[in-house]
Backbone as JSON, one array per atom type, in Angstrom:
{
  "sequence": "XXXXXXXXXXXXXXXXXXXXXXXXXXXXXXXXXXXXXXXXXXXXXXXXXXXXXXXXXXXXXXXXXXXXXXXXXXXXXXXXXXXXXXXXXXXXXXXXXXXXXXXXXXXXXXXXXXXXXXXXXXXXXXXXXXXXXXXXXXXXXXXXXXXXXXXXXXXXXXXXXXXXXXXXXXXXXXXXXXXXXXXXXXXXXXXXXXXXXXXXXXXXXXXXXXXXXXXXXXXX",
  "N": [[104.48, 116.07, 145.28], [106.0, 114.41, 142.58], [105.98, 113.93, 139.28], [107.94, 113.11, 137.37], [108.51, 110.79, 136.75], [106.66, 110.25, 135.03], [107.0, 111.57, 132.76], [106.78, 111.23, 129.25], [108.54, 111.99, 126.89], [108.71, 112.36, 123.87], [107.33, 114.05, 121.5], [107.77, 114.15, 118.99], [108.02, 112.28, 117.63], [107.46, 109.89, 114.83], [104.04, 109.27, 113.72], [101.67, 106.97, 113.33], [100.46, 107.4, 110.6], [101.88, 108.29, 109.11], [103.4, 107.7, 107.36], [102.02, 107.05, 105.33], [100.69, 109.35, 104.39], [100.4, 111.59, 101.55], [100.1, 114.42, 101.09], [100.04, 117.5, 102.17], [97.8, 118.0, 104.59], [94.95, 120.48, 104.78], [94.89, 123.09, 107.25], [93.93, 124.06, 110.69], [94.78, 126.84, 110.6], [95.96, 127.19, 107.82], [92.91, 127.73, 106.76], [91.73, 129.55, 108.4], [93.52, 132.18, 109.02], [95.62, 133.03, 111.57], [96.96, 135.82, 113.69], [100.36, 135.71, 114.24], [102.43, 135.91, 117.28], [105.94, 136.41, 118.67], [105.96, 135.13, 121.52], [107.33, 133.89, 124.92], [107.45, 131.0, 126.18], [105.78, 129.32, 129.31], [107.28, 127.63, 132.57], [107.94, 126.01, 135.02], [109.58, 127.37, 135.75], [108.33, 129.83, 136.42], [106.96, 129.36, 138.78], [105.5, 129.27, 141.75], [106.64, 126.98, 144.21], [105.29, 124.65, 144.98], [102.82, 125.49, 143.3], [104.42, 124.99, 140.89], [104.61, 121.99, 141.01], [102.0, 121.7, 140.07], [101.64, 122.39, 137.09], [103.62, 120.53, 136.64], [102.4, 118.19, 136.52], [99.89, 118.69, 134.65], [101.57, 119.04, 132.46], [102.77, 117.04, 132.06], [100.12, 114.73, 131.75], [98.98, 116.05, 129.69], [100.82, 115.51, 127.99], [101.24, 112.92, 127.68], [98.56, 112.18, 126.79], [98.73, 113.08, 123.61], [100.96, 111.25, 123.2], [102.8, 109.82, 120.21], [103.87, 107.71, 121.02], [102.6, 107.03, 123.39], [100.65, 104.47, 125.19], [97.79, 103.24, 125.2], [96.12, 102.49, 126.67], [97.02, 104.7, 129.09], [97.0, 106.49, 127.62], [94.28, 106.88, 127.45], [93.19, 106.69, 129.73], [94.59, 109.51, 130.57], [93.44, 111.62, 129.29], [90.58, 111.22, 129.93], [91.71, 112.9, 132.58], [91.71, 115.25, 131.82], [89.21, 116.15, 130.32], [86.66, 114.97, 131.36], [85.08, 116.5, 134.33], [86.16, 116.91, 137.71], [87.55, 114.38, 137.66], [90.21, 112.57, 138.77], [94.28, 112.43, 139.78], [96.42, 110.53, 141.1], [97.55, 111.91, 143.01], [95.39, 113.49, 143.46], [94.54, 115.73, 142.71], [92.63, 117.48, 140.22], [91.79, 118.48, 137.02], [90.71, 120.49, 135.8], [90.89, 122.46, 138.15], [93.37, 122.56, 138.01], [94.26, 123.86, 136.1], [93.04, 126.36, 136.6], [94.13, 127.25, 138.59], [96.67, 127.73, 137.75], [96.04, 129.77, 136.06], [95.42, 129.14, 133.54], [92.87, 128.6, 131.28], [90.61, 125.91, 130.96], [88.9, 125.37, 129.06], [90.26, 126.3, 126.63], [92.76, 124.58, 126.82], [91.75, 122.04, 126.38], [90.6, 122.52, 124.13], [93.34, 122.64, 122.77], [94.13, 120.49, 122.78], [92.52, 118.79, 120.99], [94.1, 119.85, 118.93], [96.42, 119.33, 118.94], [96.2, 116.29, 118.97], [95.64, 115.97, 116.49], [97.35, 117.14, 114.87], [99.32, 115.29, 115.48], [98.53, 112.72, 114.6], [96.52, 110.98, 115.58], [93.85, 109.11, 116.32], [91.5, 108.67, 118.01], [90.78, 105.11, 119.64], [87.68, 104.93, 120.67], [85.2, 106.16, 121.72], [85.13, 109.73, 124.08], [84.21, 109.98, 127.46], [80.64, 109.82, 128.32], [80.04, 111.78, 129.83], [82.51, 114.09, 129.72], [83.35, 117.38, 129.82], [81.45, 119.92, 128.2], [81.14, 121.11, 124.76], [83.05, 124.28, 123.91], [81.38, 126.93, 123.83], [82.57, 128.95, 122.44], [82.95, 127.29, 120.15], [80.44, 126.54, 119.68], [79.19, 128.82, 118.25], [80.92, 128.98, 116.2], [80.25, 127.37, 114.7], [77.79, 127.13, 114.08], [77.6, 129.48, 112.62], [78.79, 128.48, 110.19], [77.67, 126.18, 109.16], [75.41, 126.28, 109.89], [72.59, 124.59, 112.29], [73.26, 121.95, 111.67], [76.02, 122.1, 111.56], [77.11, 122.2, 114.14], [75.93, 120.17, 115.56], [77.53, 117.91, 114.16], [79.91, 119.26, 115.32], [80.32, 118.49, 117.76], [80.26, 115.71, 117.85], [82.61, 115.63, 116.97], [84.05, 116.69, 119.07], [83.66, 114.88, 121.09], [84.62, 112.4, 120.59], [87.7, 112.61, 119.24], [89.39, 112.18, 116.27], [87.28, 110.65, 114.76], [85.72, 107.91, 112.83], [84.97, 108.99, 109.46], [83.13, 107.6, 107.97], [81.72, 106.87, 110.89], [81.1, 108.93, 112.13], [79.29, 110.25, 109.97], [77.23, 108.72, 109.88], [76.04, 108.74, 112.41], [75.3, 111.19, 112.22], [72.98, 111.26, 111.05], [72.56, 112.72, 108.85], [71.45, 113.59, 106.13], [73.01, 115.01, 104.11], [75.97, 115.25, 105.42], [78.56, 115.26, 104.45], [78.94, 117.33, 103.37], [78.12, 118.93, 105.06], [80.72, 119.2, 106.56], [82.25, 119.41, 104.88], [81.92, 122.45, 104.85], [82.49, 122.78, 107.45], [85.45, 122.59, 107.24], [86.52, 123.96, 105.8], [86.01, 126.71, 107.35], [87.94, 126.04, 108.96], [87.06, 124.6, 111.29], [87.23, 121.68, 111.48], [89.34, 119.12, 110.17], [89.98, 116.14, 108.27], [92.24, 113.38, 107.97], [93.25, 110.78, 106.32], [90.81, 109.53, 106.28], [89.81, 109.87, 109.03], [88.39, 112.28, 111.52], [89.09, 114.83, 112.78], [88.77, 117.23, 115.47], [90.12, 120.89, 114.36], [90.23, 123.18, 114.91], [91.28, 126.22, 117.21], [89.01, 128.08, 118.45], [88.09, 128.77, 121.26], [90.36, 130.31, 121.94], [91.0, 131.93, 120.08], [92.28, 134.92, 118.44], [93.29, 136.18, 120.55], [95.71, 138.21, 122.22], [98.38, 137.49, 123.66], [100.59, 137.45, 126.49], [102.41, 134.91, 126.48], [102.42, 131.87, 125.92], [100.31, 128.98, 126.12], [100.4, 127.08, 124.78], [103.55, 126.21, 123.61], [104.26, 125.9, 126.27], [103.34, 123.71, 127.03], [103.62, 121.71, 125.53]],
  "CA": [[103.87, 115.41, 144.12], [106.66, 114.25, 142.24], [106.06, 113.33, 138.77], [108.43, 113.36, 136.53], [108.9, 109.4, 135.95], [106.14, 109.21, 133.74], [107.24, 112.46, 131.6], [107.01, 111.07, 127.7], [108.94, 113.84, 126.07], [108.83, 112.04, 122.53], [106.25, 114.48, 120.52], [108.42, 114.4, 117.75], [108.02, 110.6, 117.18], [106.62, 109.87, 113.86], [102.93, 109.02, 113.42], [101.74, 106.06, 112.32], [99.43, 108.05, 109.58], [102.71, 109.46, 108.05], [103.98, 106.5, 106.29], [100.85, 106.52, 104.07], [100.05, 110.45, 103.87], [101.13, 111.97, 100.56], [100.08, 115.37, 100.9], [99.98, 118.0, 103.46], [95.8, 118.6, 104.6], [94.31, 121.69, 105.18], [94.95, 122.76, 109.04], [93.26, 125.59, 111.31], [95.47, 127.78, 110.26], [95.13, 127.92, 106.58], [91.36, 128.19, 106.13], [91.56, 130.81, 109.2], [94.81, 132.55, 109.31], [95.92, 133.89, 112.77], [98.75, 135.92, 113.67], [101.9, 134.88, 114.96], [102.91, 136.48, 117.93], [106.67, 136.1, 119.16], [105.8, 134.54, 122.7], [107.69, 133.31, 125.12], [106.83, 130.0, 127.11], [105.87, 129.75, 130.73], [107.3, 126.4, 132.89], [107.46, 125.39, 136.38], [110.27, 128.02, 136.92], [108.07, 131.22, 136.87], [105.62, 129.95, 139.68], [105.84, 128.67, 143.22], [106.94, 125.6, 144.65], [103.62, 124.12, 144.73], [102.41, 125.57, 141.81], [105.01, 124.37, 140.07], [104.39, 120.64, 141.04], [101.05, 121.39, 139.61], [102.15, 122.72, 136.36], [104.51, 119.34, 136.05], [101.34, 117.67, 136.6], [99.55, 119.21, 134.02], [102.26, 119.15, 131.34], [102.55, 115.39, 131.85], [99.09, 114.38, 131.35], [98.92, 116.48, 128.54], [101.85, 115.22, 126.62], [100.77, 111.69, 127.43], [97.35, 111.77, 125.65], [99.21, 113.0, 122.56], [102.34, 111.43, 122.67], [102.38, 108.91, 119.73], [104.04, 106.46, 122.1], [101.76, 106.31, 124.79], [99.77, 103.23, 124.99], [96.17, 103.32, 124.72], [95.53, 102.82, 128.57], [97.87, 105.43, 129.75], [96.45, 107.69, 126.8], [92.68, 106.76, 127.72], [93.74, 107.68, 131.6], [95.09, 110.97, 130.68], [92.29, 112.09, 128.2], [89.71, 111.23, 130.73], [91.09, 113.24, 133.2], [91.62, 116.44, 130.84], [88.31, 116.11, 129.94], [85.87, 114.34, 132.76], [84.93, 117.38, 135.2], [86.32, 116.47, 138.92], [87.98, 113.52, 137.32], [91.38, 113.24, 140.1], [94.35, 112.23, 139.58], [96.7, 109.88, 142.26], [97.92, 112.95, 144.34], [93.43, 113.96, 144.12], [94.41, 116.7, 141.77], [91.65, 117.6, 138.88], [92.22, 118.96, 135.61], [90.18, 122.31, 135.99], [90.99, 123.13, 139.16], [94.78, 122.87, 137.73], [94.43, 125.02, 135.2], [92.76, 127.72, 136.95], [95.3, 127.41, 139.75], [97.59, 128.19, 136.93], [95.82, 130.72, 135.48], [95.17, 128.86, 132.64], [91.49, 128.0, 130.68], [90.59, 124.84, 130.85], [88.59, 125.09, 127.42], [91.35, 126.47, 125.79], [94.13, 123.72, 126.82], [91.25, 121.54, 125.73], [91.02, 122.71, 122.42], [94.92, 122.9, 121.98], [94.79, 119.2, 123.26], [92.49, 118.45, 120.13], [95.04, 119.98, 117.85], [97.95, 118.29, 118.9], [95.78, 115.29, 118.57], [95.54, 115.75, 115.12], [98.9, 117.61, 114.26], [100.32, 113.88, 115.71], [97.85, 111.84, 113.45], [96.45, 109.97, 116.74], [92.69, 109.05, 116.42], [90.89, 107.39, 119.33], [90.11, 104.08, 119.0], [86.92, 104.89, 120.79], [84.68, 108.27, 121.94], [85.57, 110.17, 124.81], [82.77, 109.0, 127.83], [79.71, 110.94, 127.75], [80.01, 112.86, 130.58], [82.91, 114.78, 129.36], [82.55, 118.82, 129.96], [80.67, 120.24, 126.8], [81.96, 122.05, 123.44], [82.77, 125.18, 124.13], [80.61, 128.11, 123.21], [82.9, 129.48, 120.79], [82.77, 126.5, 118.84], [79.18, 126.16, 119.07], [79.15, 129.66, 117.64], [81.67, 129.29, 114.75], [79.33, 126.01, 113.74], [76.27, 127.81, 113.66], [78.2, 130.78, 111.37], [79.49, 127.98, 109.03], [76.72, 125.72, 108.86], [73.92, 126.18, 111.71], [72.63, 123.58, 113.4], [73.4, 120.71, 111.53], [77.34, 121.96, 111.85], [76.69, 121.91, 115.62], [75.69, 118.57, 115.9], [78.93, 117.23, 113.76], [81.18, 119.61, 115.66], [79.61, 118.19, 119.06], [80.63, 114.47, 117.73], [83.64, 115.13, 117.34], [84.74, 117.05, 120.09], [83.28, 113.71, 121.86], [85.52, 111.57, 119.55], [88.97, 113.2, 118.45], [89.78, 111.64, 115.09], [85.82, 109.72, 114.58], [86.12, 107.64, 111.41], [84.34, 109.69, 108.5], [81.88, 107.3, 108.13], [80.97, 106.61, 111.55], [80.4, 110.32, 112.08], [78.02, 110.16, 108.81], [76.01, 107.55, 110.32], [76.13, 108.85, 113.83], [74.99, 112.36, 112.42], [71.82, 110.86, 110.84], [72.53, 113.64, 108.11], [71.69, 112.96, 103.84], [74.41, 115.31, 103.85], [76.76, 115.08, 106.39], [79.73, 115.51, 104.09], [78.86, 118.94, 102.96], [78.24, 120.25, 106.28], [82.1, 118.67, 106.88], [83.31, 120.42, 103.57], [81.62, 123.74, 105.19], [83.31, 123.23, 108.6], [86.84, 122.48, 107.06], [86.74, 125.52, 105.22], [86.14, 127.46, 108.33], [88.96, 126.05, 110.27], [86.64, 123.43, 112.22], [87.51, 120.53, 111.24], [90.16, 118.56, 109.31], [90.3, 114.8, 108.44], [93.08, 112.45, 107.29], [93.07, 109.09, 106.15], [89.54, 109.2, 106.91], [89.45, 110.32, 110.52], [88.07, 113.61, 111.34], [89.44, 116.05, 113.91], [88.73, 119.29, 115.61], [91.35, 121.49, 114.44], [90.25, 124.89, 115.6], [91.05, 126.66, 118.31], [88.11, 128.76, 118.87], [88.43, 129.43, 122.84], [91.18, 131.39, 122.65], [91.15, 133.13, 119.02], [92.05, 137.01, 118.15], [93.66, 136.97, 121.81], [97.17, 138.86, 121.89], [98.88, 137.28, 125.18], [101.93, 138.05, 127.08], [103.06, 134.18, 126.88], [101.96, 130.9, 125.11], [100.12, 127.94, 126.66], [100.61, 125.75, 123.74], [104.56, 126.6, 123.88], [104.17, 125.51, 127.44], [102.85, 122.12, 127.47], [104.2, 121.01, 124.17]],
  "C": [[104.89, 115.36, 142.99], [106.27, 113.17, 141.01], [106.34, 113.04, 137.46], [108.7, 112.21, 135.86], [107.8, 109.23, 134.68], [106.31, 110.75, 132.52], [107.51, 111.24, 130.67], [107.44, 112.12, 127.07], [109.17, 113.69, 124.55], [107.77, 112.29, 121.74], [106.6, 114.57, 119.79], [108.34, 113.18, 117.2], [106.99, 110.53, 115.58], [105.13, 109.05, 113.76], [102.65, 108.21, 112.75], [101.45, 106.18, 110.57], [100.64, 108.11, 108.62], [103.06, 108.73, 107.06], [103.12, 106.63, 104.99], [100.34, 108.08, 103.28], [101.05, 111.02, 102.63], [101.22, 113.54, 100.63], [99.94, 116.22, 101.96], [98.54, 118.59, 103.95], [95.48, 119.54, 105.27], [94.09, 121.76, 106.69], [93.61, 124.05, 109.04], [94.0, 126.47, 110.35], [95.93, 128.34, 108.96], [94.33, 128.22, 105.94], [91.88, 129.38, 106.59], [92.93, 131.25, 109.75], [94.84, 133.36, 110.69], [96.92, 134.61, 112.96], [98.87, 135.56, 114.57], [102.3, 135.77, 115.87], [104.24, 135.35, 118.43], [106.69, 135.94, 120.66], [106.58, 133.56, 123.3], [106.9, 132.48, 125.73], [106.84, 130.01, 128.32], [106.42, 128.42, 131.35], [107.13, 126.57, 134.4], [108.43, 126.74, 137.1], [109.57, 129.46, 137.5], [107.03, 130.69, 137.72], [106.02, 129.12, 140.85], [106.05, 127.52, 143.02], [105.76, 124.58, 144.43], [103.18, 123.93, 143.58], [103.21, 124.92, 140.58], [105.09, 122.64, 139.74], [103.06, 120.18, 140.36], [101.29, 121.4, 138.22], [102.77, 121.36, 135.93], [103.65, 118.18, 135.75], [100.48, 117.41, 134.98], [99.75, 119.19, 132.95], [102.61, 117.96, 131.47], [101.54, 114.84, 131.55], [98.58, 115.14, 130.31], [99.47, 115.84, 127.6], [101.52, 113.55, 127.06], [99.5, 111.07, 126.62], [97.95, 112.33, 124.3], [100.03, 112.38, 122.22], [101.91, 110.02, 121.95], [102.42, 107.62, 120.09], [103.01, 106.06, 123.16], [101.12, 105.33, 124.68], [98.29, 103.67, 125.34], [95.41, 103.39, 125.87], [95.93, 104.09, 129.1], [97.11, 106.54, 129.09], [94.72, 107.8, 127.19], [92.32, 108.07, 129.13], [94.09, 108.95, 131.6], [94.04, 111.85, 129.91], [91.01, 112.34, 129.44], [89.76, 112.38, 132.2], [91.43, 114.8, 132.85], [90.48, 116.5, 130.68], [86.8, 116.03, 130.78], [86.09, 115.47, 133.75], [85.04, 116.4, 136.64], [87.19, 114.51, 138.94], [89.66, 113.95, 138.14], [92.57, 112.49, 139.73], [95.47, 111.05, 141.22], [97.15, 110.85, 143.57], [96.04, 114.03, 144.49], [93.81, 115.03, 143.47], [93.38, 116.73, 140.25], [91.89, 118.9, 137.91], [92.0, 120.79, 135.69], [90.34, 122.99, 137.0], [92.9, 123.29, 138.99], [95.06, 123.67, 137.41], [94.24, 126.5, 136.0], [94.05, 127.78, 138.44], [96.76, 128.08, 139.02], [97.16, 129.25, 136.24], [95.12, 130.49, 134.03], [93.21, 128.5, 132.14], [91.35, 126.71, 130.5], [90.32, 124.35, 129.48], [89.55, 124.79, 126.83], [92.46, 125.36, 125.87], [93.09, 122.39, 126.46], [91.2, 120.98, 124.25], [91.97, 122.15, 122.15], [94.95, 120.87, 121.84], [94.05, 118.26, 121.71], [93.33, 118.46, 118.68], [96.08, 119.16, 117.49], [97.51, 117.08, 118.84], [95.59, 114.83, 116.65], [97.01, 116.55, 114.2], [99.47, 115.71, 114.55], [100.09, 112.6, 115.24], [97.48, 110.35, 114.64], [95.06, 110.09, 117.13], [92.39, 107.92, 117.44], [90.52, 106.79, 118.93], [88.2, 104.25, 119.49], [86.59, 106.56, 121.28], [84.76, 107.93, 123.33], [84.21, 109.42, 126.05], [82.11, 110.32, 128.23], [79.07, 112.29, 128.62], [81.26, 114.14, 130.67], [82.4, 116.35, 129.69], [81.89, 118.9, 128.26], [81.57, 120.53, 126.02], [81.87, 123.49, 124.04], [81.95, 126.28, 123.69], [80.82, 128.84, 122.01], [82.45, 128.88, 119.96], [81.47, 126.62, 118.5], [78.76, 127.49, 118.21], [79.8, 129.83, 115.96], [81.05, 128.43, 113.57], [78.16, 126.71, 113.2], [76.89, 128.69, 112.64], [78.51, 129.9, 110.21], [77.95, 126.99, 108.27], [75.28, 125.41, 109.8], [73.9, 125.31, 112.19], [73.01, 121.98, 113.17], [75.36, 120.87, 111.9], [77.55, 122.3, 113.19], [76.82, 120.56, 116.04], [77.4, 118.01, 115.65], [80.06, 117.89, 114.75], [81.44, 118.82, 117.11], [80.07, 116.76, 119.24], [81.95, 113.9, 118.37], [84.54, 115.67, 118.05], [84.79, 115.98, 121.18], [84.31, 112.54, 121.6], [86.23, 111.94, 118.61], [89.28, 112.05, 116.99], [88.67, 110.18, 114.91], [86.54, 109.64, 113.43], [84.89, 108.17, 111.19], [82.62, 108.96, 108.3], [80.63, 106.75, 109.38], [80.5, 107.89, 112.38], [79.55, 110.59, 111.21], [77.03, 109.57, 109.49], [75.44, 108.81, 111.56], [75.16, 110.14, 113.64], [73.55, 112.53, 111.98], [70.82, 112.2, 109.59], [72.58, 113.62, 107.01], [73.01, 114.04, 103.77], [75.58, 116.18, 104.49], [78.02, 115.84, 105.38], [79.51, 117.23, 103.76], [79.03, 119.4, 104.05], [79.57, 119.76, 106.72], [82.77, 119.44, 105.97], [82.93, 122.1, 104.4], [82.36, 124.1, 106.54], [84.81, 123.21, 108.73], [87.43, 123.6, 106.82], [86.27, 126.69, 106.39], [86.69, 126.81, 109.65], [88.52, 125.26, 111.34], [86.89, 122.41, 112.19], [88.69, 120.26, 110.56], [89.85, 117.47, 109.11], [91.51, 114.47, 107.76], [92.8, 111.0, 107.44], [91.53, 108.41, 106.65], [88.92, 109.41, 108.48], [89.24, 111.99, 110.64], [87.76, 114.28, 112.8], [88.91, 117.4, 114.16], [89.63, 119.53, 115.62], [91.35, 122.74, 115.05], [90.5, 125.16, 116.69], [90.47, 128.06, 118.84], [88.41, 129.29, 120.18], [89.48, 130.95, 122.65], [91.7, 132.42, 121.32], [91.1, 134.5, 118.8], [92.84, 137.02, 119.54], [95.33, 137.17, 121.47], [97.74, 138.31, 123.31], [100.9, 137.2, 125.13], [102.77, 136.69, 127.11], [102.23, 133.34, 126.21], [101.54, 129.27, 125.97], [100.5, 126.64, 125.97], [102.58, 125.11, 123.55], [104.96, 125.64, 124.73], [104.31, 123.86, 127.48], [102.93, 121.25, 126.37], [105.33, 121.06, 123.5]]
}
């Protein structure tokens, strides 16, 4: 399973967003400060032959739904099958059965995959499709702590739809005041928006953990 032709290795490419942003907007990581552990990264060389073809797998369809280059098909295609349970890909490989073959959480490289969606200022033109796996548990936990059930619903949107425009998450949430419970989930590290689009920034799943090596490192 050889597939290194469609590596995109241009995550450094500038964002269309950037041209226009003036200021730098409140991430995860300065509502809810984490520490920094000095971690190294894991790649294809610490694991079998095999495994390692999965791994290349893995870290290609990752960096294609973020990369700012990708085109919108290619990025759709790679999202869907990160996301879409049993979703395969041309060698019949599926997302969650990658990860755990790797050791990895599926949630968690989930999450990360919303971050780097919004560290790269790259909102879907449309929402994810609706059979997607769920929100994870954490989140639905950190929503309820920030704003109960109405910051549930919103977080639920837009885990469905990485960078929803502001007001079609208002509508959508059928909430007189939507924006508050958005000001309440920013300030606890759930959310962000720019330029009017509004991301999950957190990464709940895998918070407070101390690990021997870095997935995000890895596949980014």
């Amino acid at each position: 399973m050889d597939c290194s032709q469609e590596i995109e290795d241009d995550l450094d490419g500038i964002s269309p967003f950037d041209l226009n942003w003036g200021i730098e907007l409140p991430r995860q990581e300065d509502a809810s400060p984490e520490p920094e552990y000095d971690v190294p990264r894991v790649d294809e060389d610490d694991y079998s032959e095999e495994e390692a073809q999965i791994f290349k797998i893995v870290k290609t369809k990752m960096r294609l739904a973020c990369n700012v280059n990708t085109t919108w098909s290619r990025r759709k295609k790679a999202l869907d099958w990160c996301f879409v349970r049993g979703e395969q890909d041309s060698n019949g490989v599926d997302f969650n059965t990658a990860c755990l073959a790797l050791g990895a959480r599926p949630e968690v490289m989930q999450a990360r995959l919303h971050h780097q969606l919004y560290q790269a200022g790259i909102p879907l033109r449309e929402p994810l499709p609706l059979w997607i796996d769920m929100l994870p548990e954490q989140y639905e936990s950190e929503a309820i702590m920030a704003a109960w059930e109405d910051g549930v619903a919103l977080v639920r949107e837009v885990w469905r739809w990485p960078g929803i425009p502001m007001e079609v998450l208002e509508e959508k949430s059928g909430l007189p005041n939507a924006f508050e419970v958005m000001q309440k989930l920013e300030k606890a590290g759930l959310l962000a928006w720019r330029f009017g689009y509004v991301f999950l920034t957190g990464r709940g799943p895998d918070r407070g953990r101390r690990r021997n090596f870095s997935w995000s490192k890895s596949f980014f």
